[in-house]
C-alpha positions, -999 to +999 in steps of 0.1 A: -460+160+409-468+132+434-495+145+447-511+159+419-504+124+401-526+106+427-560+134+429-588+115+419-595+141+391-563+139+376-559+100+377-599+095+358-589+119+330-554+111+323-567+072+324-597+080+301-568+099+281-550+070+275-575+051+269-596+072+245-562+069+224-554+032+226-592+027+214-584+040+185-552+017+177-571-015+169-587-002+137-557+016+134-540-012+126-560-033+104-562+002+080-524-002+087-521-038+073-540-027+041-522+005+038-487-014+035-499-044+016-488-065+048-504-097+046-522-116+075-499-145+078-466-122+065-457-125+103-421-105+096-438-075+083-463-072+109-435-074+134-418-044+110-442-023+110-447-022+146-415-017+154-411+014+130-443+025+152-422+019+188-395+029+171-406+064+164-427+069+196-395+063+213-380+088+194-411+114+199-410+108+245-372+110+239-368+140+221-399+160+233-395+156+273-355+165+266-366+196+253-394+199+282-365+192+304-340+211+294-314+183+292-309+153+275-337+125+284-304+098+286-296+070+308-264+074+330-259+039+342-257+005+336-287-006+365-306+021+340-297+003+308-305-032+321-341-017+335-348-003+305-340-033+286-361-056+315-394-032+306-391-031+273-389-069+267-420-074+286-436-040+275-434-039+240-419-066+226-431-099+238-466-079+240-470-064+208-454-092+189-480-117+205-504-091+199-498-079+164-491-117+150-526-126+169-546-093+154-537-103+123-552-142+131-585-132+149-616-111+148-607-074+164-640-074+186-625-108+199-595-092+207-611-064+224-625-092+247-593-116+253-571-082+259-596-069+289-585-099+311-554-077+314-567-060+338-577-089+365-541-103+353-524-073+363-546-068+399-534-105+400-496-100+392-495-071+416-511-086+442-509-124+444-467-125+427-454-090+438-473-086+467-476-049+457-514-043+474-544-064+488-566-083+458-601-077+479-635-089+469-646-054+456-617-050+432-623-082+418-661-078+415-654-045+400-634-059+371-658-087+366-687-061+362-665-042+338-654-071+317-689-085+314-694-049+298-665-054+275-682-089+262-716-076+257-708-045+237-685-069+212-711-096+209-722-104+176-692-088+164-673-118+153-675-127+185-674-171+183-656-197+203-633-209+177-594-206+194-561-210+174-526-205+193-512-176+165-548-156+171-565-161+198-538-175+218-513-152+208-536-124+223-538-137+257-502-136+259-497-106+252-522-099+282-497-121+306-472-094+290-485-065+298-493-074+330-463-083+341-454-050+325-474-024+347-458-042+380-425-038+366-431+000+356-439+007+391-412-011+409-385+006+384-410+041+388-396+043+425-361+043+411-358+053+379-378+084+360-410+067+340-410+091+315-369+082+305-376+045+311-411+049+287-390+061+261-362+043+261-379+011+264-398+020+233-370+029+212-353-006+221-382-024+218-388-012+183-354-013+171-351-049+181-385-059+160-376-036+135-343-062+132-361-091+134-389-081+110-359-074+084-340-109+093-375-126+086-378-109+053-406-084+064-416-052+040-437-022+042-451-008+011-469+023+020-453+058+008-488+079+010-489+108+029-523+090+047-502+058+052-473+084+067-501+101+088-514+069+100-477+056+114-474+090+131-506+087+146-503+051+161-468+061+168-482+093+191-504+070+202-478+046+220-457+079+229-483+100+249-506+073+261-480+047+276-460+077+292-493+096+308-498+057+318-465+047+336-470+080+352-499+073+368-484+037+376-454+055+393-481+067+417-513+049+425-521+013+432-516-010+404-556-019+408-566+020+409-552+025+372-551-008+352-591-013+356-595+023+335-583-007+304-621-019+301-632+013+288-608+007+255-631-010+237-655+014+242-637+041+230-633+019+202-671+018+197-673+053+201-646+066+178-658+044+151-693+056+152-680+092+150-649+086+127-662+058+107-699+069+105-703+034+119-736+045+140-754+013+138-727+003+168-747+031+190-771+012+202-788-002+238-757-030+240-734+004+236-752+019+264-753-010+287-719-013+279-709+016+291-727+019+324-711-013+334-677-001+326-680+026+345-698+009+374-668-020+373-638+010+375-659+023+407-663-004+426-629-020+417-614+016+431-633+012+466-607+011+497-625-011+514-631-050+509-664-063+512 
């Protein structure tokens, strides 16, 4: 599984997997907020309704890898427990409550933006904190190249220099989050299964906003089938994507995998144009976009420094 985890085939369409997926969620959850009448400063049921969402992709890893397993996904120990409990406060609930409280307060294309500096964050965590691998020139430049992409293909979008601490700034704390998040997923990935802790960390991340959404009064009001649909789907979402992801965190370089995360916004161009019917969004900027992507995660996975 190692080895097959770290073939250069495997690692660019697992990424692009994930990634094609978590494109998807930021519309997701704006249709979301509308679907369950969940205001945009009703901060407790935005919290709610993302953790029914962890909640239930917890649920889906724990249930479906048991069953590809052939034994209980459960942890047996308390060093287990406490990991789990480490990841998921990082992982999903000090990210997604930053990020869901600062979705609701800012533009989504904005978003796209501030959320891209994960990946020099996480290059940054893992190598300058953690000491995990060498930050060289090339890996840097790469994720330069591919965040100017990520800026040019929201511009116009919303896009303005107004900053608040609940939008904007919540945002880029959930970036610091996260990448704090994909260094502790390794570390814990060379003792601990990823798939059990990916789970797990879910369904305790989720059941601890889904009690703190309720003790701030938060509600849902959404009993359609499409609303129903629509959890499911961000909840699969969270389930297959972070799981394929802490995978491929288990085994490659921290750098090799978390500068896949500027081609999210693309995706998110791409599926709205073909979901949405939104094809005034293909245009040159989509296409420049794109190429610089793609030239940032290729120069950024370059061995050698310049």
């Amino acid at each position: 599984m190692k080895n097959f985890l770290t073939k250069t085939p495997v690692v660019i369409t697992l990424a692009l997997i994930c990634c094609a997926l978590w494109g998807s969620a930021f519309p997701c959850i704006k249709i979301g907020y509308r679907m369950f009448s969940i205001g945009g400063n009703d901060t407790a049921s935005q919290i709610l309704f993302a953790g029914i969402r962890f909640l239930l992709a917890g649920l889906m890893v724990i249930l479906i890898c048991s069953f590809i397993y052939k034994k209980p996904l459960i942890p047996h120990n308390r060093t287990t427990v406490k990991r789990i409990f480490i990841l998921s406060l990082f992982q999903t609930i000090l990210q997604y409550v930053f990020f869901y409280i600062g979705l609701a307060n800012t533009t989504g294309s904005k978003a796209a933006i501030i959320e891209a500096t994960n990946v020099f964050l996480a290059i940054l965590v893992s190598g300058l904190l953690f000491k995990m691998e060498k930050v060289t020139s090339k890996k840097m430049l790469g994720c330069l190249i591919g965040f100017i992409g990520v800026v040019i293909i929201n511009l116009g979008n919303g896009v303005d220099a107004h900053f608040s601490l609940t939008g904007e700034g919540f945002i880029l704390l959930s970036t610091v989050a996260y990448a704090f998040s994909s260094v502790i997923i390794k570390y814990f990935s060379d003792k601990e299964n990823p798939v059990l802790l990916s789970g797990w960390q879910f369904f305790v991340g989720g059941f601890v906003m889904i009690l703190c959404g309720l003790a701030g009064g938060g509600h849902i009001a959404g009993d359609s089938a499409p609303a129903v649909l629509l959890l499911l789907y961000m909840a699969f979402i969270s389930a297959c994507a972070y799981t394929l992801w802490s995978l491929l965190l288990a085994h490659n370089p921290v750098s090799r995998i978390a500068v896949y995360g500027f081609s999210n916004p693309v995706f998110g161009v791409l599926l709205s144009a073909l979901l949405l019917h939104e094809t005034s969004a293909l245009n040159i900027r989509c296409l420049v976009a794109l190429v610089l992507v793609c030239a940032g995660i290729i120069l950024a996975n370059k061995e050698k420094a310049v």
